[in-house]
N, C-alpha and C positions, 0 to 999 in steps of 0.2 A: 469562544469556541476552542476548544483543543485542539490536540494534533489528530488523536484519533478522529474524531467529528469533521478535518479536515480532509482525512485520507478518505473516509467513506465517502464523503462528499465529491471528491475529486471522481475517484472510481466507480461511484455510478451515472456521474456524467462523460465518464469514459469508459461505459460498460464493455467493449466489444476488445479492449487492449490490455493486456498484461504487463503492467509495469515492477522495473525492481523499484527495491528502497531509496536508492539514489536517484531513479528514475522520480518518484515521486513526490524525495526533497528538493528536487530541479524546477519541476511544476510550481510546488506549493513555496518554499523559497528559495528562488534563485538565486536572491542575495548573500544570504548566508547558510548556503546548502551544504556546507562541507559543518558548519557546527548542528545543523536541524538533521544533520543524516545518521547516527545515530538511536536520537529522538525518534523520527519514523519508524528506522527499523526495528527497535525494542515497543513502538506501537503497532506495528504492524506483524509481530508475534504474537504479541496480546489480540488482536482484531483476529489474528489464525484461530487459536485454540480458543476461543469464543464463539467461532464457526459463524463468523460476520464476512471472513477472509478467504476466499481459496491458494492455496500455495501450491506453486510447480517447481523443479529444477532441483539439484542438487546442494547446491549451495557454496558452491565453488566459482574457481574466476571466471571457471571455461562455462561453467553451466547453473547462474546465481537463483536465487531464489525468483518470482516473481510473481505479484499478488493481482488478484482481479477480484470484484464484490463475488459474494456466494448466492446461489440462485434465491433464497429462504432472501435476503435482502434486495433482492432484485425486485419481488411481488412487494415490501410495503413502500417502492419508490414511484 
């Protein structure tokens, strides 16, 4: 499995929550979520502009990014 395949998967068993990137390297590795955080986040720009992703937020400290599934993958889960 990849990281993307992991992010969708994480995020449509937590359909109803908005996670950032680091939110969801925390999830997916706790262990070494500081080298995988990165990695999510440059997949989880890929997963946006695929239109697999919804993004909110500015992208700033006060007000970061944060991804939830898109409704179009909501209906084949």
């Amino acid at each position: 499995m990849s990281i993307a395949d992991d992010i969708l998967d994480l995020l449509r068993r937590k359909r109803r929550l908005k996670l950032t990137a680091m939110d969801i390297a925390e999830m997916l590795y706790w262990e070494d979520r500081t080298y995988y955080e990165r990695r999510v986040r440059a997949d989880c720009l890929d997963l946006y502009n695929q239109g697999k992703l919804l993004r909110e937020g500015k992208g700033s400290l006060a007000d970061p990014h944060t991804y939830s599934i898109a409704p179009l993958e909501r209906r084949w889960s």
